[in-house]
Backbone bond lengths (Angstrom), bond angles and torsions (degrees), N, CA, C in turn:
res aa  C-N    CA-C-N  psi(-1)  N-CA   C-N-CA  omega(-1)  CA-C   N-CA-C  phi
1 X - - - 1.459 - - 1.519 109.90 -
2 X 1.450 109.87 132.44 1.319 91.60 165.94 1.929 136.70 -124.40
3 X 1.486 99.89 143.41 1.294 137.04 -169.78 1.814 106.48 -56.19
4 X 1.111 109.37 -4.95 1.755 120.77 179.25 1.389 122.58 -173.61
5 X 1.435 87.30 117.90 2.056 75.12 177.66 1.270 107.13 -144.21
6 X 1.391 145.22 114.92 1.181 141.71 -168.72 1.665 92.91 -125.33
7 X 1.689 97.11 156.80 1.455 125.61 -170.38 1.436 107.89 -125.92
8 X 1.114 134.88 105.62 1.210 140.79 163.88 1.977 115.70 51.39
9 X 1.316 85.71 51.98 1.162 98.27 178.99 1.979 120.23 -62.13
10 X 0.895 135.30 141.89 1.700 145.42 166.86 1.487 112.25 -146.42
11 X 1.500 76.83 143.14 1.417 104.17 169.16 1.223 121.66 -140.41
12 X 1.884 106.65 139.19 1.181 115.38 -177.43 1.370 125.83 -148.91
13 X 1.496 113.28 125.61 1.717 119.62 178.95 0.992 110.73 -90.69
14 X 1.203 114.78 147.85 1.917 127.56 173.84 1.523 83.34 -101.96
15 X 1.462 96.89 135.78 2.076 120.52 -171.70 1.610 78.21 -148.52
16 X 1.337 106.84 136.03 1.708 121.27 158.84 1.365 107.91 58.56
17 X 0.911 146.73 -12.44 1.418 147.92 -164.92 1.528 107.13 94.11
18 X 1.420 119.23 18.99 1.617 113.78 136.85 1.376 132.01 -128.17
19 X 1.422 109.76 -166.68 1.772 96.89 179.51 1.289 109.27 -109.49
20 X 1.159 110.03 139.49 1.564 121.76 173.48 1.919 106.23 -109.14
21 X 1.357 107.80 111.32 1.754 133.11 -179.28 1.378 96.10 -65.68
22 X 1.018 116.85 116.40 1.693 122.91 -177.58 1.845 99.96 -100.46
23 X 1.300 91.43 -74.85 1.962 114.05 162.39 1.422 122.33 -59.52
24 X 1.487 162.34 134.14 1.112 138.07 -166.73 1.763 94.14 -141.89
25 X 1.428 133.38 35.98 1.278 128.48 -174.56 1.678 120.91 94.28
26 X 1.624 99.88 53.24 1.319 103.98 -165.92 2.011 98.56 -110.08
27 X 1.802 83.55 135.40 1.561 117.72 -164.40 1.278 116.96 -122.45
28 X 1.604 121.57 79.35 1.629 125.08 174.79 1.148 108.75 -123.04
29 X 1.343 122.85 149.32 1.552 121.81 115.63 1.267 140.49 -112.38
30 X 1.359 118.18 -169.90 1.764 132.75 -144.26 1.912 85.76 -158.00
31 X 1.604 93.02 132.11 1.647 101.50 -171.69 1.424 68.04 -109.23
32 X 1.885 87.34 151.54 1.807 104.31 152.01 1.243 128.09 -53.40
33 X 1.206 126.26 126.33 1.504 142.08 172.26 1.628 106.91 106.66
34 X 1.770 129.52 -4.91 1.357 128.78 -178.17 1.459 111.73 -75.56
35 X 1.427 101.81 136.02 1.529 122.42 -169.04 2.060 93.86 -94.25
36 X 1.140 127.82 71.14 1.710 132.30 177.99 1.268 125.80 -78.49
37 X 1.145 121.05 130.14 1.745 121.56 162.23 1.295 119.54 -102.00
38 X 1.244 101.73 120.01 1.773 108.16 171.89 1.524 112.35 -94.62
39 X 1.363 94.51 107.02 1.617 77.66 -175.06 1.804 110.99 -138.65
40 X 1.134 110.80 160.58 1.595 110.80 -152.36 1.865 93.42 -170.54
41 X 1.479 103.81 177.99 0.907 108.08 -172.37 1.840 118.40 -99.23
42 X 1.144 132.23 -176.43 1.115 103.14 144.94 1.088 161.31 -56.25
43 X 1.628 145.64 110.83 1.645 125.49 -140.48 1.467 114.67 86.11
44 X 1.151 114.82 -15.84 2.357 132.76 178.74 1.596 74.02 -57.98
45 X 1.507 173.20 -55.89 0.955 138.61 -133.35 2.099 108.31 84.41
46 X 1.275 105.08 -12.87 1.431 95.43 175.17 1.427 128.17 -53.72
47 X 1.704 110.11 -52.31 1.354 103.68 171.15 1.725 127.44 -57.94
48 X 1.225 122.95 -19.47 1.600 119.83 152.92 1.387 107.50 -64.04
49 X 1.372 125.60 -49.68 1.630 89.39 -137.35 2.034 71.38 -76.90
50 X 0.647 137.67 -74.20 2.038 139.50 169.00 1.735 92.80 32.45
51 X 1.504 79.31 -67.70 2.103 103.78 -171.48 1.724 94.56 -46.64
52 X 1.306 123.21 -70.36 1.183 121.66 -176.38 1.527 119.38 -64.64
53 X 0.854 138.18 -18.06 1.614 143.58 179.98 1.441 107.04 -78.25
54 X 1.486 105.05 -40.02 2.008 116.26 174.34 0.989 97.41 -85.87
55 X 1.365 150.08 15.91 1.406 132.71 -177.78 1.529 129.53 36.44
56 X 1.511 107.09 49.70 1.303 130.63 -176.02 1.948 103.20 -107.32
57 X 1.345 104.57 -24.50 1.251 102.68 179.85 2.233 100.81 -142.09
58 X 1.173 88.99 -176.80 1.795 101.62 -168.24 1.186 88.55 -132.55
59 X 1.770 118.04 133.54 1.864 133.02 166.95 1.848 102.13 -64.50
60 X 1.407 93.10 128.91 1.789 97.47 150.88 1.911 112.14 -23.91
61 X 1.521 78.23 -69.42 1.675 86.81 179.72 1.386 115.00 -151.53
62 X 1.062 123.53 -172.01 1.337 134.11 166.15 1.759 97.05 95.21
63 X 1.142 133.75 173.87 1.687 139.63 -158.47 2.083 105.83 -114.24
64 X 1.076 108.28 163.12 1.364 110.06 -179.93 1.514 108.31 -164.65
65 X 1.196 119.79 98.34 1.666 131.11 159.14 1.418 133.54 -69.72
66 X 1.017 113.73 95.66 1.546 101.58 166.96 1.251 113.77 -114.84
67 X 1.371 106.51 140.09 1.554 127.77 -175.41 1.325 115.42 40.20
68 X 1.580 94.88 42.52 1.489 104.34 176.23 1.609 122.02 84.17
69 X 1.470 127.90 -3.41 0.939 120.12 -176.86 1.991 94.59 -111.72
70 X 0.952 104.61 140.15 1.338 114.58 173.22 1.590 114.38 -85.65
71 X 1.722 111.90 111.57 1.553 139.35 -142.14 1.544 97.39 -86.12
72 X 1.578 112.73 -40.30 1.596 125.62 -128.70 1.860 95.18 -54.52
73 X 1.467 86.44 -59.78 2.308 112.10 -169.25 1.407 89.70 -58.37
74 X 1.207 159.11 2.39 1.661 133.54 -142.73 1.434 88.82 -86.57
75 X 1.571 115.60 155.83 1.406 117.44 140.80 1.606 119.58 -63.35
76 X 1.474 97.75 160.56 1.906 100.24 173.89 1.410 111.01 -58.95
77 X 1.389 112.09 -30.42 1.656 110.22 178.18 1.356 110.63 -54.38
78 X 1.593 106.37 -60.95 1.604 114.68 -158.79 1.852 102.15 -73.22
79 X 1.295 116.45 -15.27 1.647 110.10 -178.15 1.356 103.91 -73.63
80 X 1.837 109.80 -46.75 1.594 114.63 -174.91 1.805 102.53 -61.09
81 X 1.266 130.51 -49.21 1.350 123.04 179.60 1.573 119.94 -49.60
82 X 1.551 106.60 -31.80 1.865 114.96 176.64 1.271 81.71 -77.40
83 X 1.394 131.78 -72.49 1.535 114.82 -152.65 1.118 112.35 -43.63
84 X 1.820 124.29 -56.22 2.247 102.41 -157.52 1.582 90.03 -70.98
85 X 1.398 116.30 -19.18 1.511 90.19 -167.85 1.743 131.30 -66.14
86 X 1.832 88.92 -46.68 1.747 110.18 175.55 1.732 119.58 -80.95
87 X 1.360 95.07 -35.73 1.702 91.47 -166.82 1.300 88.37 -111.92
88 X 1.670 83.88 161.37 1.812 112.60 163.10 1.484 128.69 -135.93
89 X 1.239 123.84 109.13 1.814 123.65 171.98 1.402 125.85 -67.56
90 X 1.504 89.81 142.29 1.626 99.20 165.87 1.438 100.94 -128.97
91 X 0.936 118.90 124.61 1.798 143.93 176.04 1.453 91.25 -93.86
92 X 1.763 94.17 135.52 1.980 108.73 153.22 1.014 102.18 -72.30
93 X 1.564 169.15 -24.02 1.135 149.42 -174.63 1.557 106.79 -107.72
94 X 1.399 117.58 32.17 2.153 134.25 169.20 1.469 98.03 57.47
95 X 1.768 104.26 -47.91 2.177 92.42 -176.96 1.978 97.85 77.15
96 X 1.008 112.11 21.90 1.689 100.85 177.93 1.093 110.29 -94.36
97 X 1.383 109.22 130.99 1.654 112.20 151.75 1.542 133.91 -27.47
98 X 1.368 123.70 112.74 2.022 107.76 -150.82 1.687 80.08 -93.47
99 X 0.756 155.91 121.36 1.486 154.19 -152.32 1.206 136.63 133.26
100 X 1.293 104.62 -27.15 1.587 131.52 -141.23 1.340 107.22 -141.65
101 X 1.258 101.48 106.90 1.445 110.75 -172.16 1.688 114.92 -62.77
102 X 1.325 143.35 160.34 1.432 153.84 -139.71 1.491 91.44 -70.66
103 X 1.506 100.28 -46.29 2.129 96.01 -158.70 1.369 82.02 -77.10
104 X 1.399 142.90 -33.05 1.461 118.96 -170.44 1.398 127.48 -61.47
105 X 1.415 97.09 -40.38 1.926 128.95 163.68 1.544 92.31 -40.44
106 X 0.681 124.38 -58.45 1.680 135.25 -138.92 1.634 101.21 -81.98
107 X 1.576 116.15 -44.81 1.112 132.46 -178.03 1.483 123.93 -65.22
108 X 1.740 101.35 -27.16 1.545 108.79 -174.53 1.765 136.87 -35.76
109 X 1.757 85.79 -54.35 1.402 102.68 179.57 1.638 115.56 -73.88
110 X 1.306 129.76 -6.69 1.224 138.30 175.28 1.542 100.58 -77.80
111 X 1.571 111.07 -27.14 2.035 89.50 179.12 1.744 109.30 -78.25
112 X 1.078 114.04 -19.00 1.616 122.92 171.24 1.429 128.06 -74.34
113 X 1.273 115.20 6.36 1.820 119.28 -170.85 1.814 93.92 -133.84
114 X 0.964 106.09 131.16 1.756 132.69 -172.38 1.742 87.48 -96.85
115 X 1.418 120.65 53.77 1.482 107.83 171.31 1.524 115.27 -100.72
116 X 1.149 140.14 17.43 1.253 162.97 -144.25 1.957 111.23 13.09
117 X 1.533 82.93 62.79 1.571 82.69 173.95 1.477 102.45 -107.82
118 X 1.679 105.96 139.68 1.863 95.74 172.63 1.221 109.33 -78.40
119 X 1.488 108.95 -169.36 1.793 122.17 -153.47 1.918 87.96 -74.61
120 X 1.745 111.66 -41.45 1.254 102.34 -157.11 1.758 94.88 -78.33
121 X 0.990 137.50 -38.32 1.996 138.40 -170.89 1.740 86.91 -69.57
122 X 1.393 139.85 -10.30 1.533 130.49 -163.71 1.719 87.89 -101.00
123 X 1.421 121.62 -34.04 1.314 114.18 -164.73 1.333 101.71 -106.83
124 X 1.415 125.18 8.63 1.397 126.37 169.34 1.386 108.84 -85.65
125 X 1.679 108.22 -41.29 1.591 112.31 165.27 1.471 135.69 -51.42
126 X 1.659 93.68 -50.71 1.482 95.49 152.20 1.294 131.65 -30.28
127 X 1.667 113.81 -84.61 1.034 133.19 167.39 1.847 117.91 -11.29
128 X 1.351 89.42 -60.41 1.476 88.13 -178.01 1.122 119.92 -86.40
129 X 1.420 137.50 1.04 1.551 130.68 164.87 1.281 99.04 -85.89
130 X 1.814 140.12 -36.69 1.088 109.56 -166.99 1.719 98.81 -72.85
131 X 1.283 115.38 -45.32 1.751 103.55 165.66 1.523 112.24 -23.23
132 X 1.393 137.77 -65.13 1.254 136.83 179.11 1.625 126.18 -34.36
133 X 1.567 89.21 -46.47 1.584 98.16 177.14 1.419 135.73 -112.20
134 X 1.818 95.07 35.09 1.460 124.69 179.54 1.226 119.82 67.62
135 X 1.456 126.50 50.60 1.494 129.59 -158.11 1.430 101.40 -137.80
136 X 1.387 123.41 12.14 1.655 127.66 178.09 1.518 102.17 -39.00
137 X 1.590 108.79 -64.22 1.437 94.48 -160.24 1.670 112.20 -105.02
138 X 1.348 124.32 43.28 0.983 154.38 -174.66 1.472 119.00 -128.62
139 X 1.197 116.04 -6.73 1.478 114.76 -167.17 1.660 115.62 -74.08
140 X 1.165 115.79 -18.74 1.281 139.58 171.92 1.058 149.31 -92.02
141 X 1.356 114.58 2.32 1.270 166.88 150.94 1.650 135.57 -60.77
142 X 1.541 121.90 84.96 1.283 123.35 -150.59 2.050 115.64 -44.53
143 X 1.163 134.49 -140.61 1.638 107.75 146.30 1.487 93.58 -120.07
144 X 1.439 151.57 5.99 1.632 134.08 150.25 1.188 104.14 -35.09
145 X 1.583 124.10 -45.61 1.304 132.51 -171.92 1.282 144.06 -96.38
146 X 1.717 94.41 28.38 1.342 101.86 -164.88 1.660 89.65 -142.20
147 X 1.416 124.41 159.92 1.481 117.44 -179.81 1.265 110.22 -95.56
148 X 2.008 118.38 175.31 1.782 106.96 -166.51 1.705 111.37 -53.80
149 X 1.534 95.91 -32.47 1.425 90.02 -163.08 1.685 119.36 -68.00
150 X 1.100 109.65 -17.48 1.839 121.67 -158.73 1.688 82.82 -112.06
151 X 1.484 134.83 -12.82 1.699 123.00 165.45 1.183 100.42 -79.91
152 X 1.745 122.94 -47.10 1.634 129.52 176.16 1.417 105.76 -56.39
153 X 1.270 143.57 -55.36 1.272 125.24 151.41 1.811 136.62 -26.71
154 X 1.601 90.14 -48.23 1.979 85.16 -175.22 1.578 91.58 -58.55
155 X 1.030 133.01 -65.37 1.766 156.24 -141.43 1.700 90.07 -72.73
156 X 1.200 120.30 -12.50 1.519 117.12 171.63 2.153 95.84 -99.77
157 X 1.189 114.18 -26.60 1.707 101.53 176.57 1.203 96.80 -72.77
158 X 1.075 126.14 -37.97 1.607 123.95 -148.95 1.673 99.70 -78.48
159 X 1.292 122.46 -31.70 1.617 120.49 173.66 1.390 104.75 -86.68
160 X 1.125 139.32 12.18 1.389 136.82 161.80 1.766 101.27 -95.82
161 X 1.259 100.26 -61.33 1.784 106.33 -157.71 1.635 123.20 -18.74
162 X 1.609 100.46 -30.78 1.462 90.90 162.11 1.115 132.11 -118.07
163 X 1.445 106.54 45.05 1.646 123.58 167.65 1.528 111.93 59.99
164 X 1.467 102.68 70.98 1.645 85.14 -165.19 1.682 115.55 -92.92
165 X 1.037 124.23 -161.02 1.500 127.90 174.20 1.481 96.27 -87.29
166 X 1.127 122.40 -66.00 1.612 147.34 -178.69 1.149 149.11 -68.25
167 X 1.556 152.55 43.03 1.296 139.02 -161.41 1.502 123.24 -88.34
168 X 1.342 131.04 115.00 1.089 144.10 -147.61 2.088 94.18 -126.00
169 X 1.577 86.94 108.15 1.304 94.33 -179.18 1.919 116.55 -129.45
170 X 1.722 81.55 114.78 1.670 109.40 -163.45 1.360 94.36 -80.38
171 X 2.013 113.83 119.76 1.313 116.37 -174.50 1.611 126.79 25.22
172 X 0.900 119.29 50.03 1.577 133.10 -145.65 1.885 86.23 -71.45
173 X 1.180 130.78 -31.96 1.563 109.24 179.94 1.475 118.62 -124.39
174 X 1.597 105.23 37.12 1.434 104.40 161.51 1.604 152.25 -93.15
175 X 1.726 83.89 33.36 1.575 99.12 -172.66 1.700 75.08 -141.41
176 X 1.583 137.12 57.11 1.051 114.70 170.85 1.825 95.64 -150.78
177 X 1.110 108.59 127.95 1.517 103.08 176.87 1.873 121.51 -56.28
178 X 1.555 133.79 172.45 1.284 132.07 -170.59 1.372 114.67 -29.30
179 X 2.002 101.24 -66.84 1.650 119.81 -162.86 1.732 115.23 -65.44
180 X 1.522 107.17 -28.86 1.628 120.17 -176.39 1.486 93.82 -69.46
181 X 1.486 97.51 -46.74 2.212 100.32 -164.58 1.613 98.59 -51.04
182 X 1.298 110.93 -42.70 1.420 107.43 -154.61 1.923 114.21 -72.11
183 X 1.694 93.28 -38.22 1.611 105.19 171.37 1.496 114.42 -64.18
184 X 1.487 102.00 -39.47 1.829 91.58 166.55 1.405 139.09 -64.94
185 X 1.747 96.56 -34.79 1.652 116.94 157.25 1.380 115.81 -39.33
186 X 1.411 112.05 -72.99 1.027 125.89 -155.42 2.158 109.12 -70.70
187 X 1.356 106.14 -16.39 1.457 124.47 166.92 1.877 115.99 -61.30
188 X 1.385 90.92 -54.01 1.502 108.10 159.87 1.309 109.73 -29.76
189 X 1.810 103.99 -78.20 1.467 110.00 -154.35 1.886 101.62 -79.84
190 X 1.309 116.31 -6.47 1.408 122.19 151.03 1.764 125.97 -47.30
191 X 1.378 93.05 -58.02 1.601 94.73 -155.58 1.397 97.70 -91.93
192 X 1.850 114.79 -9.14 1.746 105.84 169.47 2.007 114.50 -81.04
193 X 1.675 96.80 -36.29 1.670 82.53 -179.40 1.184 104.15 -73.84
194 X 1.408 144.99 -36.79 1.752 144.69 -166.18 1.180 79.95 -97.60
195 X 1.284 167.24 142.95 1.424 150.92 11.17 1.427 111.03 -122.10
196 X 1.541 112.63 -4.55 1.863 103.93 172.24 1.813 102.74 72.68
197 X 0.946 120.54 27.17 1.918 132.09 175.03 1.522 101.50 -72.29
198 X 1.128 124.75 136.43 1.370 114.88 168.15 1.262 105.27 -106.80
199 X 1.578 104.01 145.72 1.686 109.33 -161.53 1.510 113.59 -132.79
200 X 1.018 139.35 121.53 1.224 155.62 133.03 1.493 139.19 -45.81
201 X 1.354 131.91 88.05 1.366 128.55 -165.53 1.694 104.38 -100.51
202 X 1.019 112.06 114.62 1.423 110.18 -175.88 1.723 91.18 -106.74
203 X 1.750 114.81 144.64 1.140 116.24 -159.87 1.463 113.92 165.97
204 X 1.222 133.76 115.06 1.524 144.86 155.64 1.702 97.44 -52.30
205 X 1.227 151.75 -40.63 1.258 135.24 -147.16 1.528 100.49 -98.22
206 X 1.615 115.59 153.21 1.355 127.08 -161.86 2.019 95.51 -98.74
207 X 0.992 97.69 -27.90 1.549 84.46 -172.63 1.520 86.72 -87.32
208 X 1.467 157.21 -41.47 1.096 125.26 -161.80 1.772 108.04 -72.20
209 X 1.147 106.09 -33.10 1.729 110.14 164.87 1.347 107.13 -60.19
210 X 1.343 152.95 -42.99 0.947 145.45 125.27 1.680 123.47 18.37
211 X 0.912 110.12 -20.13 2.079 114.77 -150.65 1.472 73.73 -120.44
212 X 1.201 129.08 -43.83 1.756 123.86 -136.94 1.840 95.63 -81.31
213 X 1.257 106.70 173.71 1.291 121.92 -165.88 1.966 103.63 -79.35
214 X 1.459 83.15 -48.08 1.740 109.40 -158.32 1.769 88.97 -141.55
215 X 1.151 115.17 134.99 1.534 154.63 177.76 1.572 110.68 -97.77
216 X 1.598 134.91 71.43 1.127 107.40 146.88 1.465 125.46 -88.36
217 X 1.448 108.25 159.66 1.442 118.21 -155.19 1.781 93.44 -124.04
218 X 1.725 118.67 134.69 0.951 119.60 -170.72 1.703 106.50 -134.54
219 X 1.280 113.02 101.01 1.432 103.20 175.09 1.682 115.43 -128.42
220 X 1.249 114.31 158.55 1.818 115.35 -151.51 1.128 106.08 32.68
221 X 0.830 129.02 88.01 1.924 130.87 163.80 1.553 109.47 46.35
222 X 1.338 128.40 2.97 1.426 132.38 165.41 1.179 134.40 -105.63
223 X 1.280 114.62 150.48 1.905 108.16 -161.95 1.576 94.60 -122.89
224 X 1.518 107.18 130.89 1.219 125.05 165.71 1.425 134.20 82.77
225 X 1.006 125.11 -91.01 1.863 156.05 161.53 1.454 93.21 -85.57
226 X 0.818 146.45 -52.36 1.240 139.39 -118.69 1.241 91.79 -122.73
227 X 1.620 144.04 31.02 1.352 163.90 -125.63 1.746 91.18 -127.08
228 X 1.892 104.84 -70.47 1.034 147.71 -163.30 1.568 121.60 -84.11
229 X 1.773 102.51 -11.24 1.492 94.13 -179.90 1.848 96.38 -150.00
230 X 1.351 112.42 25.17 1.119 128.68 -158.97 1.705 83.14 -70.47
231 X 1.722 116.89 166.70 1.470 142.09 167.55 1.396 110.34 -50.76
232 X 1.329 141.84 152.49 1.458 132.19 -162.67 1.920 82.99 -117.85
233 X 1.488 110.97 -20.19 1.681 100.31 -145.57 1.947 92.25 -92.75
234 X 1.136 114.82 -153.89 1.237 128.64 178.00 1.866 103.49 -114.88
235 X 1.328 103.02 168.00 1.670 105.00 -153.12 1.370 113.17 -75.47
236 X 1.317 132.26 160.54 1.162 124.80 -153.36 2.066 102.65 -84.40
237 X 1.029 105.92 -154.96 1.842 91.46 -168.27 1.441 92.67 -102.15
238 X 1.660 105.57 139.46 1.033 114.00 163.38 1.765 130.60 -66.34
């Protein structure tokens, strides 16, 4: 079944008093449980369509389903309510609270989801993902005090904690030297065959695409085939 399917998606900013085509009619999907790399260059248009796939942003035009509900029309309210609920991020720069110890990090996105879990079943969840991602005796531990790889870890519980459909991970090991990249990689392709997570690697680098199941490739606002014979014009009217 699949977990994403968009149809001729575009996107477009008004810059200077014209438009600049970011998206140019981009058409994939992603089955439930696929471990994917989106990867492109800088300017490939990846970080939009990313924006639009997390429901952080809305296409010019063209349609976008996830998990069956059609994303494209939503209000900002109703996208942010799918987002903490279904998806989860991992940022190259972790995004943690420097203050705030790992289980607190971890706990955040649980005050944003109406799933009727109490405070103590929300910090039991916690608890046990940072267990998952080797952080037992670390959980208590601000991230000044923790190294990239074991902060890239908390910031990987914290996009699970509320069990999402989705984890969408933006350059997820480019603030991490070879041996860390590879333990975080290899966590990825962990927590997708043992927990069935569907994963998203957004990423310019060939070895982190490397890890992924399936490789789509996105350059000028076009994915794949469609590189070479893609639309010359701007998107049709919404």
């Amino acid at each position: 079944m699949d977990l994403i399917k968009t149809d001729g998606l575009y996107k477009t900013y008004r810059l200077g008093g014209g438009d600049l085509a970011v998206l140019k009619g981009v058409s994939l999907t992603i089955a439930t449980g696929e471990l994917v790399a989106l990867m492109g260059a800088s300017g490939s248009g990846k970080t939009t369509l990313m924006n639009i796939l997390g429901c952080l942003d809305r296409p010019t035009a063209g349609s976008y389903f996830f998990d069956g509900q059609e994303i494209s029309r939503l209000s900002p309210n109703q996208r942010a309510v799918l987002r903490n609920s279904k998806i989860g991020f991992v940022f190259q720069n972790f995004n943690l609270l420097p203050r705030t110890s790992a289980l607190e990090n971890v706990l955040l996105p649980t005050n944003y989801v109406e799933d009727g879990l109490s405070a103590k079943a929300a910090r039991q969840r916690a608890v046990q993902w940072l267990e998952r991602v080797g952080l037992a005796e670390r959980m208590h531990h601000e991230p000044a005090q923790l190294s990239g790889g074991q902060q890239q870890r908390v910031a990987i519980a914290r996009a699970l904690v509320n069990n999402p459909r989705l984890v969408l991970a933006d350059e997820p090991t480019g603030n991490l030297d070879s041996h860390t990249s590879e333990e975080v990689l290899q966590m990825f392709q962990q927590l997708n065959t043992g927990q069935g997570i569907t994963m998203v690697l957004v990423t310019h680098d060939a070895n982190v695409a490397a890890h992924a199941q399936r490789v789509i490739h996105i350059k000028d606002g076009l994915i794949g085939d469609a590189v070479a014979a893609g639309p010359a014009g701007g998107p049709p009217h919404a």
